[in-house]
C-alpha positions as CSV (number, residue, x, y, z in Angstrom):
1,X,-2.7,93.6,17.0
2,X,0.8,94.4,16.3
3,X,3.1,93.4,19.4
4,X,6.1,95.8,20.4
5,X,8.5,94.8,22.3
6,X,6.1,95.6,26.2
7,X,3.1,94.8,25.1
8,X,3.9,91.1,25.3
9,X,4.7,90.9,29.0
10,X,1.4,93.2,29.4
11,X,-0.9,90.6,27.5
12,X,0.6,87.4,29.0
13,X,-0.1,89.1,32.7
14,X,-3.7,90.1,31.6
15,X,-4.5,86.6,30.5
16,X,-2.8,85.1,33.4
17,X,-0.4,83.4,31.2
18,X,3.6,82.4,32.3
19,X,6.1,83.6,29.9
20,X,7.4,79.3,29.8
21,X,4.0,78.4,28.5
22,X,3.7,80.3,26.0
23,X,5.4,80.2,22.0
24,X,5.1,83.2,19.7
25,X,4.6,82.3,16.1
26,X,4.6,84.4,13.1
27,X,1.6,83.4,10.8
28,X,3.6,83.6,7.4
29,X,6.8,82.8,9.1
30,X,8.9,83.7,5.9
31,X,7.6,87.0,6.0
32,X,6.5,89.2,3.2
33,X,7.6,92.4,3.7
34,X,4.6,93.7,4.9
35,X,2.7,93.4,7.8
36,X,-0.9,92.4,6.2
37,X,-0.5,88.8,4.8
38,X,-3.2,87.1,1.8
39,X,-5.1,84.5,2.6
40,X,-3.2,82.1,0.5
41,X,-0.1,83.0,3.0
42,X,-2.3,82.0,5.4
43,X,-3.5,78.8,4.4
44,X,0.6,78.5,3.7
45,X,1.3,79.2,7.1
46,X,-1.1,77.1,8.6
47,X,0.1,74.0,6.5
48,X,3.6,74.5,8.1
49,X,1.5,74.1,11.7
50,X,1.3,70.2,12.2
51,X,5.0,70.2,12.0
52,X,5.6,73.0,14.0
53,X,4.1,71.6,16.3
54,X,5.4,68.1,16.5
55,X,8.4,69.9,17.6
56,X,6.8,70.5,20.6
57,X,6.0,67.7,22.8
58,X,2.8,68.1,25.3
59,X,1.2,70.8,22.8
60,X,-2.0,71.7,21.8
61,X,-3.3,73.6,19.7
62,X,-6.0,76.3,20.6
């Protein structure tokens, strides 16, 4: 699902999610020029997660 600049308002009020709560992440945050990503960008991406989130104190992942 590609996200424009509405839809994520829309989809945080249909999940009955607060706009405070919630962190938007790219999966391959470096980008690749594309919008489809391999599967080795995503096993990149998800290395970079533990970090990531240590930034963020109380977080858990879902």
């Amino acid at each position: 699902m590609i996200l424009r600049p509405k839809l994520p308002g829309i989809f945080l009020r249909t999940a009955g999610l607060v706009r405070a709560d919630v962190i938007f992440r790219n999966t391959v945050p470096w980008g690749n020029g594309t919008i489809a990503f391999t599967a080795a960008e995503r096993v990149r991406g998800l290395q970079h997660l533990p970090a990531f989130l240590k930034l963020l104190p109380g977080s858990k992942p879902s």
